[in-house]
MIBA-61489 format. One record per atom (N, C-alpha, C, O, CB): x, y, z; residue in one letter. Coordinates in steps of 0.001 Angstrom, whole numbers, padded with zeros to 6 digits, always signed. Glycine has a CB too. Layout:
N
XYZA ...
# end
This chain:
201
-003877-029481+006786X -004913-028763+007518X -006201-028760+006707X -006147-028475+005511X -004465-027316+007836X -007548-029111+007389X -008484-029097+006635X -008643-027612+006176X -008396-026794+007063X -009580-029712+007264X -009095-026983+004665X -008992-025976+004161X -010540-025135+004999X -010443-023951+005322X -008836-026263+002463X -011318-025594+005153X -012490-025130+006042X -012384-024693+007000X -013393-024234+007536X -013247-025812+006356X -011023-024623+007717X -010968-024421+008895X -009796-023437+009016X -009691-023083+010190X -010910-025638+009607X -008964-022922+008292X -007841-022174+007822X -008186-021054+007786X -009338-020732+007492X -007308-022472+006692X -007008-020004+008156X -007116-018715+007845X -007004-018370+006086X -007598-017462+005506X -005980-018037+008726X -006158-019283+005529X -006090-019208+003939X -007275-018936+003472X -007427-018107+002575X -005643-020429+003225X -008545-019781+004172X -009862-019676+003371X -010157-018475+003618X -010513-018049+002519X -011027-020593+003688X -010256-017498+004483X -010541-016246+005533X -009690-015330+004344X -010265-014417+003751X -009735-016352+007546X -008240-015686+004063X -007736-014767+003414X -007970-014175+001923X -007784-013095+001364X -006750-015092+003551X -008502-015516+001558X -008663-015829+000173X -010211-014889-000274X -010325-014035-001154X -008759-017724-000001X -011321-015439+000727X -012118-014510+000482X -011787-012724+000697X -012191-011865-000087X -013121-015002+001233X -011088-012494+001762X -010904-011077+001664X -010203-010253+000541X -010267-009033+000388X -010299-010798+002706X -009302-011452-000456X -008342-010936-001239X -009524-011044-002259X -009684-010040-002953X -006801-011693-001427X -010318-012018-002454X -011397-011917-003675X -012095-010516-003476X -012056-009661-004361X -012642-013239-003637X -012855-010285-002041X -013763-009052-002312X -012692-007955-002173X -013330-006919-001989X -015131-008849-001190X -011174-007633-002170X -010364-006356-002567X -010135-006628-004056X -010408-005644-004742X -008857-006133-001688X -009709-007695-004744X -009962-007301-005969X -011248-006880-006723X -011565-005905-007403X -009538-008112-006491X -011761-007841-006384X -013366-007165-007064X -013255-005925-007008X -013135-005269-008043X -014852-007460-006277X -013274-005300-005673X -013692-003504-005703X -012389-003160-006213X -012456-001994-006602X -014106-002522-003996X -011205-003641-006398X -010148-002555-006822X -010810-002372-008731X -010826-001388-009472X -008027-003376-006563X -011299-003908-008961X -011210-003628-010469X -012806-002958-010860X -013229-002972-012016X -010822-005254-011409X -013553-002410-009754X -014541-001310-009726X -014327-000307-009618X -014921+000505-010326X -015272-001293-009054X -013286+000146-008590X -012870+001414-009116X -011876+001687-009952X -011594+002877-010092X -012638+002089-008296X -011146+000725-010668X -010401+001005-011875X -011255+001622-012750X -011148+002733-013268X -009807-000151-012495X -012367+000550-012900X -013659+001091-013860X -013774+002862-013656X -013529+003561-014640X -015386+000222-013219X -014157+003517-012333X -014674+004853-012181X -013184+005811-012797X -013100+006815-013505X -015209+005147-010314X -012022+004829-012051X -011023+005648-012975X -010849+005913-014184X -010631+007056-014584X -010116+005360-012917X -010928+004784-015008X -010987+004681-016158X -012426+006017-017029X -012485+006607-018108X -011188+002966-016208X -013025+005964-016208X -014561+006957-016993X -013747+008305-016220X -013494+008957-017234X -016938+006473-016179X -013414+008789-015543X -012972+009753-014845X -011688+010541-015877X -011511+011750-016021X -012514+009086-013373X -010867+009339-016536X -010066+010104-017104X -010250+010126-018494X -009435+010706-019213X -008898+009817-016767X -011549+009373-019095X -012019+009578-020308X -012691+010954-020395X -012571+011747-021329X -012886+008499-020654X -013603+011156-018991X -014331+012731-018757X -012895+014054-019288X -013093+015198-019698X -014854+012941-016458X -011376+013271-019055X -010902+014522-019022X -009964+014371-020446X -008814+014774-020624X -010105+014902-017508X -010563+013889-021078X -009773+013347-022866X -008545+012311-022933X -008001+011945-023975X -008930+014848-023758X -008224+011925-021689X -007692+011134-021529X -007574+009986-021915X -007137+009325-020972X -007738+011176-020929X -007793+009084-023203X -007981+007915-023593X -007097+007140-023219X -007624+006088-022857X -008135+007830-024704X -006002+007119-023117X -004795+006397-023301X -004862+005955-022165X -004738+004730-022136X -003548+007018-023680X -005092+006715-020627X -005526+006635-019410X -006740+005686-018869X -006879+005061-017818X -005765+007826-019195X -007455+005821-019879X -008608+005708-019758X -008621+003980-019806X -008918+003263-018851X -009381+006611-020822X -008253+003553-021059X -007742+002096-021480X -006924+001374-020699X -006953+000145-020641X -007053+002092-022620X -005906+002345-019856X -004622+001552-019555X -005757+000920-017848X -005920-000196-017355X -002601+002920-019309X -006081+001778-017613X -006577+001674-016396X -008592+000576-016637X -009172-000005-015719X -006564+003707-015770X -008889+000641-017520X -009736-000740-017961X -008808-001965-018021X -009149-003059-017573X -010453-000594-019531X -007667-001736-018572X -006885-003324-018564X -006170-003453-017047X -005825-004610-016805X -005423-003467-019983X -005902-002545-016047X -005575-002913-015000X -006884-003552-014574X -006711-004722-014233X -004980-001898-014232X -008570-002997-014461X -009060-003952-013926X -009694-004995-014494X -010553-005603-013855X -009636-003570-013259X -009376-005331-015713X -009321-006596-015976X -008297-007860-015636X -008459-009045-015925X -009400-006463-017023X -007001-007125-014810X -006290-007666-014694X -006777-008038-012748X -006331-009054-012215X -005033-006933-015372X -007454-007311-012167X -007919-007496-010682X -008829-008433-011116X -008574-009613-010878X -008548-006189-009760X -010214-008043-011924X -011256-009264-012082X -010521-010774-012901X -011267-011696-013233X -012688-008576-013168X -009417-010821-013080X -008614-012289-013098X -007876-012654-011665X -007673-013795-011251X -007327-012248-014344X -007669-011932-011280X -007128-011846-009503X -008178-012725-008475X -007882-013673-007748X -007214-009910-008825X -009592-012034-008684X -010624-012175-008292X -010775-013508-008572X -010650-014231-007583X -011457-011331-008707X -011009-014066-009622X -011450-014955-010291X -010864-016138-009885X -011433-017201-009638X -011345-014696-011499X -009158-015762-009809X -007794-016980-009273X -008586-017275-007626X -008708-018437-007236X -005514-015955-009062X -008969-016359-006956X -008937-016929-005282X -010836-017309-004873X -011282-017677-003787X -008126-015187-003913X -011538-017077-006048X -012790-017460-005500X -012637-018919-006694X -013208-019940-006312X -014317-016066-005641X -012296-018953-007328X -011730-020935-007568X -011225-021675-006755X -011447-022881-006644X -010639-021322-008484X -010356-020889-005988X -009612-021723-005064X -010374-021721-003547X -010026-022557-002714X -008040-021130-004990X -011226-020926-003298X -012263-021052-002226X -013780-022893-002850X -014325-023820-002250X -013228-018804-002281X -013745-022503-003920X -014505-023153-004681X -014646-024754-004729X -015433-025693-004610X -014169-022698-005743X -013058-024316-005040X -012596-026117-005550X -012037-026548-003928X -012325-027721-003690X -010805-026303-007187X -011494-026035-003069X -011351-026554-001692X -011925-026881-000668X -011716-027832+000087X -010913-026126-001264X -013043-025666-000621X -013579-025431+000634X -015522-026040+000033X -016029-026395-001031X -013196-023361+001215X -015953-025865+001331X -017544-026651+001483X -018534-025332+001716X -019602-025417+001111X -017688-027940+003119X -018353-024226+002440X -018584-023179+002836X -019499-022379+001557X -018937-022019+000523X -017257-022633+003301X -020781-022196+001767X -021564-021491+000662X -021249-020030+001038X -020997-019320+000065X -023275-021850+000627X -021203-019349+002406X -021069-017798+002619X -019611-017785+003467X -019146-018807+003971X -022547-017039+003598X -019188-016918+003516X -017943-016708+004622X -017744-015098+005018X -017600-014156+004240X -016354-017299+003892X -017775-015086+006206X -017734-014083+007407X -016469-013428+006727X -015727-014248+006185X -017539-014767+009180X -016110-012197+006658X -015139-011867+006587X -014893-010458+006938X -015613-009597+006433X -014847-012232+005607X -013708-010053+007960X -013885-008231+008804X -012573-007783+007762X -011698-008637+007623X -013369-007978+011287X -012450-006798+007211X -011195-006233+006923X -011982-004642+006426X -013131-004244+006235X -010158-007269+005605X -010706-004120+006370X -010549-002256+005997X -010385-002562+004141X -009565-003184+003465X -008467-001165+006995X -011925-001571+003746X -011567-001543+002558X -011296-000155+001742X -012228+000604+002008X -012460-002260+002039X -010519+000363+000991X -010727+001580+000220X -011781+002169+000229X -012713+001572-000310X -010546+001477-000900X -012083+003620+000861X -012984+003909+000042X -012243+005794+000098X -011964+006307+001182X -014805+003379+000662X -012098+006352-000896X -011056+007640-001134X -012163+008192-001877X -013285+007748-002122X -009384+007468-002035X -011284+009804-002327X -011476+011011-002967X -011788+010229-004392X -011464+009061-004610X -010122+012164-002867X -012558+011197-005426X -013239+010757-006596X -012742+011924-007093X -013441+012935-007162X -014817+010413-006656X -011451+011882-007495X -011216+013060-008347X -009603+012154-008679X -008914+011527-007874X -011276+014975-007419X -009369+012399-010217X -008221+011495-010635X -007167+011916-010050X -006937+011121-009139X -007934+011402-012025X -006385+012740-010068X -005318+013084-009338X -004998+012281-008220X -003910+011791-007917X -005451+014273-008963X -006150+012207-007619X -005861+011586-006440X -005907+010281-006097X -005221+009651-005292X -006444+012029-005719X -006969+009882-006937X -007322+008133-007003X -006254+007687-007749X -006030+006507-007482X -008842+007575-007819X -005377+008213-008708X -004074+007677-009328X -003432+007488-007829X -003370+006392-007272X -003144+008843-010548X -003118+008315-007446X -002058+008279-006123X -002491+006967-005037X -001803+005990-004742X -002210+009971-005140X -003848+007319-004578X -004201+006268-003639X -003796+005061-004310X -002735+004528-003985X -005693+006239-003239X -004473+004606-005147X -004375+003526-006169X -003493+002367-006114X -003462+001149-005937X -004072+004068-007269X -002566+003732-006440X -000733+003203-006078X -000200+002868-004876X +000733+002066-004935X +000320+004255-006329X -000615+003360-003507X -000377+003089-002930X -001162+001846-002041X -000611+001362-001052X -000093+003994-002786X -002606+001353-002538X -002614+000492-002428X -002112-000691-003284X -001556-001557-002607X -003395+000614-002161X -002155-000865-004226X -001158-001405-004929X +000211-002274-004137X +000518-003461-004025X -000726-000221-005680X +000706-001179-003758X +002000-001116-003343X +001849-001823-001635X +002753-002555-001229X +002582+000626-003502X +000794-001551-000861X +000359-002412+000567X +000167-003717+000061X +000534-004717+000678X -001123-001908+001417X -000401-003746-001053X -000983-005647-001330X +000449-006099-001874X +000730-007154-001306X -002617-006067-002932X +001511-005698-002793X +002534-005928-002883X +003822-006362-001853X +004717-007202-001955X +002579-005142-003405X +003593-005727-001192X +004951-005603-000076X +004350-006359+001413X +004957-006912+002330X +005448-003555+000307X +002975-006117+001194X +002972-006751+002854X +001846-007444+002960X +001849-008495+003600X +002949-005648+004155X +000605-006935+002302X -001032-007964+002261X -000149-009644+001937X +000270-010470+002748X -002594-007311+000281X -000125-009646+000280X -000085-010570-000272X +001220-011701+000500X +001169-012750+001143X +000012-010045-001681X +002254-010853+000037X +003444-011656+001210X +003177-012805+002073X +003288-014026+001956X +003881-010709+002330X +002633-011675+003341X +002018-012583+004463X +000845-013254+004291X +000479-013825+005318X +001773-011909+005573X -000007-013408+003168X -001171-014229+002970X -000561-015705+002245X -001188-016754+002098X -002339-013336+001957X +000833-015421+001862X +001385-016241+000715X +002337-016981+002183X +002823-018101+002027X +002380-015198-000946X +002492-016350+003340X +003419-017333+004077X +002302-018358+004938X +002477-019571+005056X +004601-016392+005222X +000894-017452+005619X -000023-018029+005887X +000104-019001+005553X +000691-019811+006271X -000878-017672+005658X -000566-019481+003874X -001199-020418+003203X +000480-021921+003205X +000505-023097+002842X -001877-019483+001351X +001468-021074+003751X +002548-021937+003391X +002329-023096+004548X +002099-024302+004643X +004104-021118+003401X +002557-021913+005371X +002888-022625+007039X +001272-023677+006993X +001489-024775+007505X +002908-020898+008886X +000167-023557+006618X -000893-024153+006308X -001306-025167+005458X -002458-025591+005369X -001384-023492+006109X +000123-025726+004537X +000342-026738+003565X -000555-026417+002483X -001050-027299+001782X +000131-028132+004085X -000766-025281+002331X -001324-024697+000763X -000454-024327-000106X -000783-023351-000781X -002152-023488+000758X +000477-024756-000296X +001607-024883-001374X +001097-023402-002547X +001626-022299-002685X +001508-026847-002290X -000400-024156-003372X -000415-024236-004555X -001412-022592-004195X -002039-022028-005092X -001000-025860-005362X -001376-022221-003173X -002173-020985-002977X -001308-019855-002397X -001447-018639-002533X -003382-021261-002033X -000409-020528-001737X +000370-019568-000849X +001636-018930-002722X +001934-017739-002806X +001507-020873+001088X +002079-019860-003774X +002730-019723-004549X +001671-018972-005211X +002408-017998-005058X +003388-020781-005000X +000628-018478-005813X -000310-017763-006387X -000382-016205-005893X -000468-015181-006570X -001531-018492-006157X -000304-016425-004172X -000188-014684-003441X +000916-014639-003785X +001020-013412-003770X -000351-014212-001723X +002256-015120-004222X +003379-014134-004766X +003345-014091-006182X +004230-013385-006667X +004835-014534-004357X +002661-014583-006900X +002764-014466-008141X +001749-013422-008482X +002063-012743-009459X +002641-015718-008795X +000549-013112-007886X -000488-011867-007993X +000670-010943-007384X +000926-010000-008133X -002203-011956-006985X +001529-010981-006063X +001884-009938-005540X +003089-009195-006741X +003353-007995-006808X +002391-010363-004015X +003475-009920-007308X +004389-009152-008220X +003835-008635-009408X +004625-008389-010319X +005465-009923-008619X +002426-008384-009610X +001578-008536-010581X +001411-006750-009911X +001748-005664-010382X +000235-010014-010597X +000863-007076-008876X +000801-005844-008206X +001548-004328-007834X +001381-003155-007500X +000687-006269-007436X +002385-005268-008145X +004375-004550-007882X +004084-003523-009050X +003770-002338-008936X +006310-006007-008414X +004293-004380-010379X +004152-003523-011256X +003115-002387-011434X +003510-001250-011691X +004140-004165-012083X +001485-002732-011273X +000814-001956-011162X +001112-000743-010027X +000976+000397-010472X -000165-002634-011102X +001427-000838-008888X +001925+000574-008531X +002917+001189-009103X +003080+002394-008912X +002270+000671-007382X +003863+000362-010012X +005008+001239-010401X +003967+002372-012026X +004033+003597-012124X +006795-000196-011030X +003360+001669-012763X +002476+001950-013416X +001281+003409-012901X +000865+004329-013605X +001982+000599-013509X +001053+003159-011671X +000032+003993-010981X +000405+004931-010751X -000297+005910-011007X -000484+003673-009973X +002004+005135-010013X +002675+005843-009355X +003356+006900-010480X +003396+008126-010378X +003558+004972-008505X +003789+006213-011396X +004455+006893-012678X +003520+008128-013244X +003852+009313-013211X +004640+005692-013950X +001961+007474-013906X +000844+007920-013900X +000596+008838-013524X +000231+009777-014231X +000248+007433-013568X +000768+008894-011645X -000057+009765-010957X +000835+011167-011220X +000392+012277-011516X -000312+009271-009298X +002220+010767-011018X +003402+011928-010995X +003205+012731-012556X +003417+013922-012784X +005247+011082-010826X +002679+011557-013633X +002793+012696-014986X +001248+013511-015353X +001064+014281-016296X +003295+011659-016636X +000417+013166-014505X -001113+013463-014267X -000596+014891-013458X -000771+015939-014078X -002203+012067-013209X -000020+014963-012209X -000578+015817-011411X +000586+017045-011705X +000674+018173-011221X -000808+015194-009819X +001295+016450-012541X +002669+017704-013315X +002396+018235-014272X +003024+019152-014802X +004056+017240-013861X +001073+017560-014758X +000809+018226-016790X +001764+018245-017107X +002394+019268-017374X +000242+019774-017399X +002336+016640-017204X +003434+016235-018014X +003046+014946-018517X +003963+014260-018970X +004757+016196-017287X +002010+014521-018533X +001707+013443-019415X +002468+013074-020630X +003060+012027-020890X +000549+013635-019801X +002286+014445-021496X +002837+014035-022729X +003437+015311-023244X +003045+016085-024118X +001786+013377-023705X +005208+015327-021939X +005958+016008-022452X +006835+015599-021446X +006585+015210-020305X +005634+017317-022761X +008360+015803-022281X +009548+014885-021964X +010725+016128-021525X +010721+017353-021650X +010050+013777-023512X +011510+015342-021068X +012911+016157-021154X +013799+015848-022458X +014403+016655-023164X +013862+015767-019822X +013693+014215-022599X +013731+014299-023975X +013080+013878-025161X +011876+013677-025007X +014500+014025-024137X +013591+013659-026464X +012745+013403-027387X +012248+011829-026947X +012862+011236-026060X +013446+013624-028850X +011113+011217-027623X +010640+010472-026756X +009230+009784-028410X +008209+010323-028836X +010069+011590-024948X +009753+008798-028719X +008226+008244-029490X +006938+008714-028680X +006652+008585-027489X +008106+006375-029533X +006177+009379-029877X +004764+009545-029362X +003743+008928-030684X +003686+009392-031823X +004456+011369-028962X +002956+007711-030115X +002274+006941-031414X +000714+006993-030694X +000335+006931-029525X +003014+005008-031818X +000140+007114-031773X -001450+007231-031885X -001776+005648-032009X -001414+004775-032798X -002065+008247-033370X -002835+005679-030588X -003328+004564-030642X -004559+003897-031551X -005050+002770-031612X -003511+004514-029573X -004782+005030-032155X -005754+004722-033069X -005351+004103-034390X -005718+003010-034822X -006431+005843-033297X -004346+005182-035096X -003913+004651-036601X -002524+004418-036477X -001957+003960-037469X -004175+005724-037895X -001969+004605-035619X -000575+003854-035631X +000878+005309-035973X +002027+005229-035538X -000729+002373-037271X +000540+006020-036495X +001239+007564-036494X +002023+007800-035576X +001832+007562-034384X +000386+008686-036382X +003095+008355-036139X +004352+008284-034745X +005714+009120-035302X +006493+008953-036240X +004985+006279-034320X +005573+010122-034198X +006842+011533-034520X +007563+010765-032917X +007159+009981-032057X +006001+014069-034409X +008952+011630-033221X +009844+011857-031938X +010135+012868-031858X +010556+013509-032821X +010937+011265-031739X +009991+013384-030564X +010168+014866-030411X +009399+014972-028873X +008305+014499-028565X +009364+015878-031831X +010633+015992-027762X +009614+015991-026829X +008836+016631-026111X +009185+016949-024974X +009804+015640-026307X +007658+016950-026588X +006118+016916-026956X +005152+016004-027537X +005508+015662-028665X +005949+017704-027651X +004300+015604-027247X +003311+015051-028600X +002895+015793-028627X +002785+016723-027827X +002382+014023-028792X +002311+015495-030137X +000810+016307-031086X +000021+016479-030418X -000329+015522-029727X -000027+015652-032210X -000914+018213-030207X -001818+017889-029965X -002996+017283-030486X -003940+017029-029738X -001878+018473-029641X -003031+016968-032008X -003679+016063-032544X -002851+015410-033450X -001755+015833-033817X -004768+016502-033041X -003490+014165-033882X -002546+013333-034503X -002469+013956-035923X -003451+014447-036480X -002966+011771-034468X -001543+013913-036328X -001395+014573-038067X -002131+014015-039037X -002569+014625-040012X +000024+014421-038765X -002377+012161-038661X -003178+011411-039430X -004566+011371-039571X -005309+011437-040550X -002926+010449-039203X -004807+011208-037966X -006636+010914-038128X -007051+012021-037572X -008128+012435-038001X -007460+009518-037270X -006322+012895-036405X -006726+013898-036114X -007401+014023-034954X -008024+015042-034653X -007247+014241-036941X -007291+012678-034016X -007486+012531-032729X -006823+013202-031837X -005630+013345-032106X -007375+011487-032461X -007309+013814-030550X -006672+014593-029678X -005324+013385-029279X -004914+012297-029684X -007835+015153-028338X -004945+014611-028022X -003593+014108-027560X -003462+012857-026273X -002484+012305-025767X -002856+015477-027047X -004918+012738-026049X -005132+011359-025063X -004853+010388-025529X -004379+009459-024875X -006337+010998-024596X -005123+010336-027067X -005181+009032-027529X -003898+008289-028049X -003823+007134-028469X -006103+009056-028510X -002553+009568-027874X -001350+008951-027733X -000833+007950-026802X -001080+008143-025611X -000694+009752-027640X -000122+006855-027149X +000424+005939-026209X +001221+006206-025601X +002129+006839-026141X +000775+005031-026514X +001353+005815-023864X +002829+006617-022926X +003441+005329-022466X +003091+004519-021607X +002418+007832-021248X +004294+005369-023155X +005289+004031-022475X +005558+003707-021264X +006402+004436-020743X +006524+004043-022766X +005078+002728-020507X +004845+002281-019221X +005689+000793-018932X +005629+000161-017878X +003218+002161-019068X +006506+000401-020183X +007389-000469-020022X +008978-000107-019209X +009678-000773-018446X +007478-000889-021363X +009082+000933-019654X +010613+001635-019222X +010177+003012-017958X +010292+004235-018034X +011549+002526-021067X +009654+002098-016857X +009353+003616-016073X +010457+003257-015158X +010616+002099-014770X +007611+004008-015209X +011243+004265-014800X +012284+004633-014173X +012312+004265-012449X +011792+005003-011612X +012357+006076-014521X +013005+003019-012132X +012631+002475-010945X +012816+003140-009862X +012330+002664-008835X +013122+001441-010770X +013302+003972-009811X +013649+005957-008460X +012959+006099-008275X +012610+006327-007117X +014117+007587-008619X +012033+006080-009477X +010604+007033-009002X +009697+007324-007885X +009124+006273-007598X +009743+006738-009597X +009378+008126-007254X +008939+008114-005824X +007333+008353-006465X +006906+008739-007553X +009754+009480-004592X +006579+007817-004922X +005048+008474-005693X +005187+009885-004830X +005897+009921-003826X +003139+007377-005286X +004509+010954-005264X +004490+011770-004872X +003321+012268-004273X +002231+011739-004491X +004941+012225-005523X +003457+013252-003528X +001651+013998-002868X +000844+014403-003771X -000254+014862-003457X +001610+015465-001930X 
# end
């Protein structure tokens, strides 16, 4: 199928301008939870949208290198939510979790049935990219809106991202014993989040 003439091209731009803005408002998240001493938050959620502006980057190459088209028309529903963290964690996640399970999917069978092999295999490889980030968002939002960030049921490594300092016990410091940085700047393990987890209201 000529690529100029495809919904892939149609899709590709809409998936470029949702990443772009997702990894813009990662940005407001990211300053939102630095406003609240949140560092650790603050960082994790700058490297999620560095991880959208590479998203971005994957489908306006592939508009680039295929297609002839200098502008492209494009209608879709975009985010636009509450500006208060609690809540933008939550939304977040749950978009996340739409581009995971059902955007990307069907943009990835599109591009199949359309003999885009090498584009339609890219929407599942972002979509599981995505997967994780809601499990990440969702985890987040539940230890954000519990003031349980950084307190456990059980003992639990708590290490300073600054100098490297690290008790078990479950609580962290409210400052580090070493440099003496508040308690944002502890690291929260986001490798082992518990796959049950529901997002919550």
């Amino acid at each position: 199928m000529d690529f100029n003439e495809s919904v892939t091209k149609i899709n590709l731009a809409r998936s470029f301008s949702a990443e772009c803005q997702a990894g813009a408002r990662y940005q407001f998240v990211s300053k939102m939870a630095l406003a609240d001493d949140q560092k650790f938050l603050s960082d994790t959620m700058k490297t999620l949208a560095k991880n959208e502006m590479a998203h971005a980057k994957l489908f306006y190459d592939y508009i680039v290198e295929k297609g002839s088209a200098k502008n492209i028309g494009i209608e879709a529903g975009f985010p636009f939510e509450t500006a208060e963290l609690k809540f933008s964690l939550k939304n977040e996640a749950e978009n996340e979790f739409a581009e995971a399970k059902n955007i990307y999917p069907t943009f990835a069978k599109v591009a199949e049935d359309e003999g885009f092999l090498d584009i339609s295999k890219s929407f599942l490889m972002v979509a599981r990219v995505e997967e994780t980030h809601h499990k990440m968002l969702a985890y987040l939002h539940k230890l954000y809106k519990s003031h349980t960030m950084y307190k456990r049921q059980k003992p639990e490594k708590w290490k300073c991202s600054n100098c490297g300092y690290v008790e078990i016990a479950k609580e962290s410091y409210k400052h580090c014993p070493l440099c003496h940085l508040p308690e944002g700047y502890v690291i929260i393990d986001l490798e082992h989040i518990d796959e049950t987890d529901e997002l919550e209201n």
